[in-house]
N, C-alpha and C positions, 0 to 999 in steps of 0.2 A: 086225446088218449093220455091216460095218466102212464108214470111210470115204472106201472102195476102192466098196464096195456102193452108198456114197451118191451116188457119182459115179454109177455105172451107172443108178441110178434116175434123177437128174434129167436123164440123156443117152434115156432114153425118154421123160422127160415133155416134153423138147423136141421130140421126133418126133410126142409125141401125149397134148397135156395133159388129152384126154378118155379116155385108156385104161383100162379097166375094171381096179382093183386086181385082182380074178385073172388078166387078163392079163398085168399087171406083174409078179403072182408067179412065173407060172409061167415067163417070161423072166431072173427073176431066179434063178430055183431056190428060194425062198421061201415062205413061209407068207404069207395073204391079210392076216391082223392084222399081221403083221411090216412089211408095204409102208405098211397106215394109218398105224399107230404111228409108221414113220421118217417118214410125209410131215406125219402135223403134229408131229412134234418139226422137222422141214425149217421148216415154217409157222411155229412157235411163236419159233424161233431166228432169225426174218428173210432164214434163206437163200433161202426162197421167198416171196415179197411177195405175187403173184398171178400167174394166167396167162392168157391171151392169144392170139388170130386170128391164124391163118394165110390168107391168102388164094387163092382158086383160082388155077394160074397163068394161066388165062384173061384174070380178072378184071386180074392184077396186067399181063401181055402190053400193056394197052391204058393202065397208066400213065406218064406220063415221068418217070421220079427221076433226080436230082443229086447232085452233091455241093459246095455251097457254100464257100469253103475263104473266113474271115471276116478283116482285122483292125479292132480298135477300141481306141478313144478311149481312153488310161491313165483307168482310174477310173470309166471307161461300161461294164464286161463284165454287172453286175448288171443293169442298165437293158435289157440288151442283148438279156442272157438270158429276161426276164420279158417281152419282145416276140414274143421269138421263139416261148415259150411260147406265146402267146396264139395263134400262125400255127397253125389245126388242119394245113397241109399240111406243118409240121417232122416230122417221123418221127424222127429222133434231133439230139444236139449235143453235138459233142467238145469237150471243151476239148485245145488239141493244144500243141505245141515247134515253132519252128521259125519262119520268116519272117510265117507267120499265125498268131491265138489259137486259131481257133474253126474250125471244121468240121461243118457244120449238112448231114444231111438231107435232101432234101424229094422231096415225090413231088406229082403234079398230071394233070388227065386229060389236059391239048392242050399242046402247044408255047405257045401263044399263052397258058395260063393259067401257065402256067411262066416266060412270059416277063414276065408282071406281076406276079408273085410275087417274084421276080428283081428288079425294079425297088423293088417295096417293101420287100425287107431290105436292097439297098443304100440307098435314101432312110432307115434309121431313124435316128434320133440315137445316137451313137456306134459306129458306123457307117464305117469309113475306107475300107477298102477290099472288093471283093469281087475271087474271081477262082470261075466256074462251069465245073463239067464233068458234060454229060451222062452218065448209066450207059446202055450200048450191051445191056449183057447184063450177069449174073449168071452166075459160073461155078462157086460155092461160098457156100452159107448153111446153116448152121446155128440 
């Protein structure tokens, strides 16, 4: 498999990290040990770490995500970040360019648990400012 082939493989396992390697093969034009072999040499090489939930859009329809756009305190971003880690409701966190550092994230089940969520990463320490924008819709995820 070239590494034309390797793209196309992990562009199926993001559609479906549970797909049975003969399905992968057979999508790929492939042999069934050709798919194993590049996915743990993929594994071995760090370009795939693990994989990961997807959730029904049902499920996801009934949460509220954001987008927290962060700045902080020269010399607070570590402090900042290992808080934020600790929040289970952070889903990702950018470090970005531009008038803020950080770009966090988050998803919660009600307004009102968003909105105390909200309040606790602007109260962290290092911490300056926040500016919030609800996500309305999804229009593209890969």
């Amino acid at each position: 498999m070239t590494k034309n082939a390797d793209q196309e493989l992990i562009a199926l396992l993001r559609e479906n990290a549970r797909a049975p390697t003969a399905e992968l093969a057979r999508r790929l034009g492939v042999s069934r040990s050709t798919v194993q072999s590049r996915i743990e040499r993929l594994e071995s090489r760090g370009v795939i770490t693990g994989y990961g939930v997807r959730l029904a859009p049902d499920y996801e329809k009934g949460l509220v995500r954001a987008h927290v756009l962060l700045t902080v305190t020269p010399k607070q971003s570590g402090k900042v970040v290992r808080d934020l880690r600790a929040q289970t409701a952070v889903r990702a966190l950018h470090s970005v360019s531009g008038s803020f550092d950080m770009i966090v994230v988050v998803e919660s089940p009600s307004i009102s648990d968003l909105d105390a969520l909200l309040d606790e990463i602007g109260a962290m320490d290092g911490v300056e400012r926040t500016l919030s924008s609800i996500i309305l819709s999804t229009r593209i995820e890969r």
